[in-house]
C-alpha positions as a Markdown table, in Angstrom:
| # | Residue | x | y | z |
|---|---|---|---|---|
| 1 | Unk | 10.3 | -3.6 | 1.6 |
| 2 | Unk | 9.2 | -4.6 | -2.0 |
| 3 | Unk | 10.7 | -8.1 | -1.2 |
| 4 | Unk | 8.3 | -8.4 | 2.0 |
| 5 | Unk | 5.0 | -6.9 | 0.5 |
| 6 | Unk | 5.5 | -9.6 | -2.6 |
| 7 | Unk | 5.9 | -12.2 | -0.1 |
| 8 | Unk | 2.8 | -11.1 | 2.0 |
| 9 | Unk | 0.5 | -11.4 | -1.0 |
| 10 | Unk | 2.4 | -14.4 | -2.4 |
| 11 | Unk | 1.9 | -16.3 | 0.7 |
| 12 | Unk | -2.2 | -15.0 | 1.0 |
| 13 | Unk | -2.6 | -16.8 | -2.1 |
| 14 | Unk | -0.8 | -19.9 | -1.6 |
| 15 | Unk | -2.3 | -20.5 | 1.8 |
| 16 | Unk | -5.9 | -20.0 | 0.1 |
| 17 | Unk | -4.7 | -22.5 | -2.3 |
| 18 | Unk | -3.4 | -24.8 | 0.3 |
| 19 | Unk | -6.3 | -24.6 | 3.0 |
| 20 | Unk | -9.1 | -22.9 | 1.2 |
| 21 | Unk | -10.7 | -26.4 | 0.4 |
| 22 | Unk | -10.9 | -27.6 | 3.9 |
| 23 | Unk | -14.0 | -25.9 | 4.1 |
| 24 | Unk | -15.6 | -27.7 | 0.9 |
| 25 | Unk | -14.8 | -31.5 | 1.5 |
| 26 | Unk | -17.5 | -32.4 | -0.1 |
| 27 | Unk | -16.3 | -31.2 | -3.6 |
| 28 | Unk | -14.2 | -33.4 | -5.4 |
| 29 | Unk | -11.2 | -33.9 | -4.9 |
| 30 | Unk | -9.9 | -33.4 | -8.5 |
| 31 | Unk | -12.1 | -30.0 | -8.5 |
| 32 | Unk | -10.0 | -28.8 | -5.6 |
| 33 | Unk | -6.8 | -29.8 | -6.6 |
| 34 | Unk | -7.8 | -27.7 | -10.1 |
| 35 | Unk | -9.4 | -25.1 | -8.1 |
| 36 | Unk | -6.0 | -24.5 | -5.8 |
| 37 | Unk | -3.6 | -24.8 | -8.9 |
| 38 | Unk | -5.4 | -21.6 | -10.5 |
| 39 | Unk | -5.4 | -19.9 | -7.0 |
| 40 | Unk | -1.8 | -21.0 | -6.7 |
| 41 | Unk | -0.9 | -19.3 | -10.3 |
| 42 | Unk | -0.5 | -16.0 | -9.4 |
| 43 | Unk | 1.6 | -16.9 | -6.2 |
| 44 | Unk | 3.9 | -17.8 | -8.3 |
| 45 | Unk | 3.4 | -14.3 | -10.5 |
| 46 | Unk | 5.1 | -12.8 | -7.1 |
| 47 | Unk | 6.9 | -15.1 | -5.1 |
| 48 | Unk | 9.3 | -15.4 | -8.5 |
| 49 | Unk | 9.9 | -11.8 | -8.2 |
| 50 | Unk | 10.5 | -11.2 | -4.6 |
| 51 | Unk | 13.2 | -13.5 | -4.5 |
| 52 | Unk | 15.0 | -12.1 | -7.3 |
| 53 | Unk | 14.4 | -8.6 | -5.9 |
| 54 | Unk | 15.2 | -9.8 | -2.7 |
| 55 | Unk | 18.5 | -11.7 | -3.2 |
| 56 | Unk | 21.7 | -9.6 | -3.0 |
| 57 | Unk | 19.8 | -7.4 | -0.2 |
| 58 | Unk | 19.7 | -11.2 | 1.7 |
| 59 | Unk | 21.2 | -14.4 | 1.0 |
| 60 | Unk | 19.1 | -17.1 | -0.2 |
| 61 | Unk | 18.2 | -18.9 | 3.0 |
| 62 | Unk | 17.7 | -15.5 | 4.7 |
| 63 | Unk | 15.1 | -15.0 | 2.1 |
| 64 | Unk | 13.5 | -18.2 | 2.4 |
| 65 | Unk | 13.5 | -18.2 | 6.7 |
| 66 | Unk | 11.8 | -14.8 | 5.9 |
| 67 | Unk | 9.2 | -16.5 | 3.9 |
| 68 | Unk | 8.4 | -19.2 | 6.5 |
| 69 | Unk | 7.6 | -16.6 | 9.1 |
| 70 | Unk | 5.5 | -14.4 | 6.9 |
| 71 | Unk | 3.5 | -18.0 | 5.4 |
| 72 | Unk | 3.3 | -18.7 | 9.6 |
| 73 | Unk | 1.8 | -14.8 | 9.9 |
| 74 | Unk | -0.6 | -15.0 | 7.2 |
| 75 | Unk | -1.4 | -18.8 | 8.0 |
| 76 | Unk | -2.8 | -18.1 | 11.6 |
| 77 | Unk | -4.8 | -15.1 | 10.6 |
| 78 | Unk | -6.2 | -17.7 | 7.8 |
| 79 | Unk | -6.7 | -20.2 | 10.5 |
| 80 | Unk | -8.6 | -17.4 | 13.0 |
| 81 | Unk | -11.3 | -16.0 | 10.5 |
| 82 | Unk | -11.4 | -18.2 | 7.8 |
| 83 | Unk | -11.2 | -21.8 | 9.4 |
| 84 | Unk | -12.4 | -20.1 | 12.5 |
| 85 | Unk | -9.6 | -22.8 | 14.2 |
| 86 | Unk | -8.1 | -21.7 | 17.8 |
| 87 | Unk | -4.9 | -20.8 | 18.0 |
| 88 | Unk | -3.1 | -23.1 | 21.0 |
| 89 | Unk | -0.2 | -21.9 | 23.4 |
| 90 | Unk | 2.0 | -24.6 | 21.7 |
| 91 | Unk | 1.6 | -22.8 | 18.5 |
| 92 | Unk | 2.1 | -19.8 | 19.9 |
| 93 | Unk | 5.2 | -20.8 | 21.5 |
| 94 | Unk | 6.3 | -22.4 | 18.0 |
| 95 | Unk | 5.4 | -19.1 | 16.5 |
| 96 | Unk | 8.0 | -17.0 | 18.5 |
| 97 | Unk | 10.9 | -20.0 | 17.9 |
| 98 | Unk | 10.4 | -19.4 | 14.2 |
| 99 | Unk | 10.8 | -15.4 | 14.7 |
| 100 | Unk | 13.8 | -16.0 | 16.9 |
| 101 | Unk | 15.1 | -18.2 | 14.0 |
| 102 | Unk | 14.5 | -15.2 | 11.9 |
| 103 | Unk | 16.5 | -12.9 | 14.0 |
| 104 | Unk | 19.6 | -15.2 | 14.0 |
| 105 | Unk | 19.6 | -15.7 | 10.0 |
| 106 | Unk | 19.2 | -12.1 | 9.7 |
| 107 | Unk | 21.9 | -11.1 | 12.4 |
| 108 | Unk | 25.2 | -10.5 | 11.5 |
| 109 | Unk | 28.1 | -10.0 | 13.8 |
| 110 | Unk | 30.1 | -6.6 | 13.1 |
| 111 | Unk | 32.9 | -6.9 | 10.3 |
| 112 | Unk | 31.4 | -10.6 | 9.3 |
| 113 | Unk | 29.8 | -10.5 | 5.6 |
| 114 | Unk | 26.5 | -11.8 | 4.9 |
């Protein structure tokens, strides 16, 4: 659970950093860029230590398909109230793909070792 919570606020931060601009394109470019490398400094505070918590418990590309599904989570509620961007069926339908990805990195057949 630590793994997931440092990945939650990891990826809050990074998608601030990566998006948070798109709102202020009149600013400089260079002044975002510096702006979303100082918001992007901390994610990298936790992201470092999830992983390292996290492998062992999962294998490294289980930890990483976990990450793409929690950055697609936080992402959409980003893109809803912040961005205040619809949300399509497509994506929606791209959504549950990634979750189903999920459940097949994370399943492991009886007697078969991560």
């Amino acid at each position: 659970m630590k793994t997931v919570l440092l990945l939650i606020c990891s990826n809050i931060f990074m998608t601030i950093a990566w998006y948070g601009h798109l709102k202020y394109k009149s600013s400089a470019l260079w002044l975002a860029i510096l702006v979303s490398w100082l918001i992007a400094l901390p994610e990298y505070t936790l992201q470092v230590p999830a992983n390292r918590f996290g492998h062992g418990l999962f294998t490294a590309p289980q930890l990483k398909i976990i990450q793409e599904v929690i950055s697609i989570s936080v992402f959409i509620v980003f893109c809803l109230l912040y961005l205040k961007e619809p949300i399509r069926w497509n994506y929606i339908v791209s959504f549950v793909f990634v979750i189903v990805a999920v459940v097949f990195a994370l399943w492991s057949p009886v007697g078969v070792p991560r």
